[in-house]
N, C-alpha and C positions, 0 to 999 in steps of 0.2 A: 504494500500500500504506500502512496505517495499522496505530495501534496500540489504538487505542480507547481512548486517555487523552486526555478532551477539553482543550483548549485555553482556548475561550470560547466565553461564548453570543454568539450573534445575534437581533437583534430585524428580522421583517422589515415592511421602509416601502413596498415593491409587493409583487402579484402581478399581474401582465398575461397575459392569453392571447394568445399567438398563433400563432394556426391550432391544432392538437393539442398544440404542446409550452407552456410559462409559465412567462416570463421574471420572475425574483424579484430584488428589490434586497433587502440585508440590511445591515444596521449593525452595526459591531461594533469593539473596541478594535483588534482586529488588520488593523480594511479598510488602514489605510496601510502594512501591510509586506507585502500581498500584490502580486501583478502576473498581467496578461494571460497567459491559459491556463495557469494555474497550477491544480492542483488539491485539491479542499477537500472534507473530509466534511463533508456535512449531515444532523445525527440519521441519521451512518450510512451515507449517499449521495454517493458521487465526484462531485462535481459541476467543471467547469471555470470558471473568474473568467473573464466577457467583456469586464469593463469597470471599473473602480477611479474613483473618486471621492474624495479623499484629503481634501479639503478639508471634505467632508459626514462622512467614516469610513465611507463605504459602497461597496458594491462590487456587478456586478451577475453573474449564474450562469443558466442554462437550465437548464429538467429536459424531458425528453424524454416521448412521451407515452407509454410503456412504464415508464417511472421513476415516471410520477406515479401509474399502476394499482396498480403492484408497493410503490409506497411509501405512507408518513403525507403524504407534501410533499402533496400534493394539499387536504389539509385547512387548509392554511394559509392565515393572514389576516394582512392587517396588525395588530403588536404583539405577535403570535407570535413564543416564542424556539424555536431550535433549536443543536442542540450544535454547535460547529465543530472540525476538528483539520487542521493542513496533513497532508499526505504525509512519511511517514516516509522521512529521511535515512541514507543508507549510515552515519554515524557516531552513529547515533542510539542510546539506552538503549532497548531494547525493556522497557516498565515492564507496558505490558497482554499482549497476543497481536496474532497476526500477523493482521490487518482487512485486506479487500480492497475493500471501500465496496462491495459489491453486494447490496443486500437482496436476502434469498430471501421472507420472507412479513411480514406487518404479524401483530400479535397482538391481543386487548384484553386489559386488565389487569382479571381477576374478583375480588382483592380486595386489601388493604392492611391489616396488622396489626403494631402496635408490638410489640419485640422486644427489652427491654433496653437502651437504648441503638441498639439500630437500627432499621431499618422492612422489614419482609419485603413483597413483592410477587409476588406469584400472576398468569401470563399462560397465555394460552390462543390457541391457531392452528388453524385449520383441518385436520380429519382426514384429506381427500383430499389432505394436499400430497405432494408427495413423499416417499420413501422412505426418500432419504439426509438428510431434515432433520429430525436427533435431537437429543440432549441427553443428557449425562452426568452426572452428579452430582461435582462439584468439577470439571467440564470449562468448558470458556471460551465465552461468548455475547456478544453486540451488543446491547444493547440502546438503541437512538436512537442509535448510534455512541460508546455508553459500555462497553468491556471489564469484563464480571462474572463472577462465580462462581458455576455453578449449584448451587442449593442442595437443589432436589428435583426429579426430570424425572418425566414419565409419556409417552404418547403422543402426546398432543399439546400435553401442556404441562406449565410449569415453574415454579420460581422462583429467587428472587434475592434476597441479604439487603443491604442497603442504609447506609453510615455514613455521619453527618450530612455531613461533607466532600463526600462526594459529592451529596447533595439538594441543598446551599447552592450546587454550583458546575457543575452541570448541571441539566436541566427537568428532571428526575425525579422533581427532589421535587414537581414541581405535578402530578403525575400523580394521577387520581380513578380511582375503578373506573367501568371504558368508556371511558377513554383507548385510545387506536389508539396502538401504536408499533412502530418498524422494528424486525425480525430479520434478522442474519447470525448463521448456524449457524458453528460452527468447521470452516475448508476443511478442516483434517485427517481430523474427523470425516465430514464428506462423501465425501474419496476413497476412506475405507476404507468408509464403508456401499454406497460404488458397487460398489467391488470385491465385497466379497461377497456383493450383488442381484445382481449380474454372474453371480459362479460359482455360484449358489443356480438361475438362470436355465438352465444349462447342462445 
């Protein structure tokens, strides 16, 4: 469980295939305080540490080949950054919302326009996804594994108003329209949209 207040970036130095899943090393200031199966959001993805490298600041993670469909990781190269957060602690400040690291859909982002001091971003998801992945307006979203506040929903898509703090200290800010990035919908909103397809169904 996470809270979608990132941590730090990672820049990643492999991507290796092997067989269906792709084994990634990342660099990051936090590779020496992590350890073996310890687990770590990437832009959004629970992923588990297989390997630590203390002396390089790098560490190595699997994505599975369901992970790499369902997610951006797929698109990654060497020098690519992505967000990082450990797992949120029983003593922890919940400061964003409660992240469970499981993307439900990738998005692209249709536009970007200054806003006074902030920067608004416009994304867009697939029509046929499911049912229960909505959006509320002032409700909590994932985006790359950064907790936001929706600022306008529709169907199948939304937005998010953006302060420079957060573009300087997660990829967000390098986002271009047709950028691909991870969605977690808010679980809460999910269980109640299930429940009532549920009794809607009945």
């Amino acid at each position: 469980m996470f809270t979608g207040i990132i941590e730090e970036k990672a820049i990643v130095i492999e991507a290796t295939t092997n067989q269906k899943n792709v084994d990634f090393v990342f660099q990051s200031p936090i590779a020496s305080q992590l350890k073996v199966d310890q687990s770590v959001s990437h832009n959004g993805v629970c992923l588990t540490v297989t390997a630590v490298d203390k002396a390089q600041s790098s560490y190595k993670v699997t994505a599975i080949n369901e992970t790499i469909k369902r997610s951006n990781l797929g698109l990654l190269s060497p020098g690519d950054e992505v967000n990082i957060e450990r797992c949120l602690s029983l003593n922890s400040l919940l400061d964003g919302h409660l992240v469970q690291g499981h993307v439900d859909v990738t998005a692209r982002c249709t536009a970007i326009e200054e806003h006074d001091g902030s920067v608004m971003f416009y994304f867009e998801y697939a029509e046929q996804c499911n049912p229960g992945y909505i959006t509320v307006e002032k409700g909590s979203i994932t985006v790359n594994g950064v907790s936001l506040t929706v600022v306008g929903s529709g169907s199948n898509q939304f937005s998010v108003a953006l302060i420079p703090y957060t573009l300087e200290h997660t990829n967000l800010g390098k986002l271009v329209v047709g950028s691909i990035v991870n969605i977690e919908f808010d679980i809460v909103g999910k269980y109640v949209a299930k429940i009532i397809n549920k009794r809607g169904s009945l």
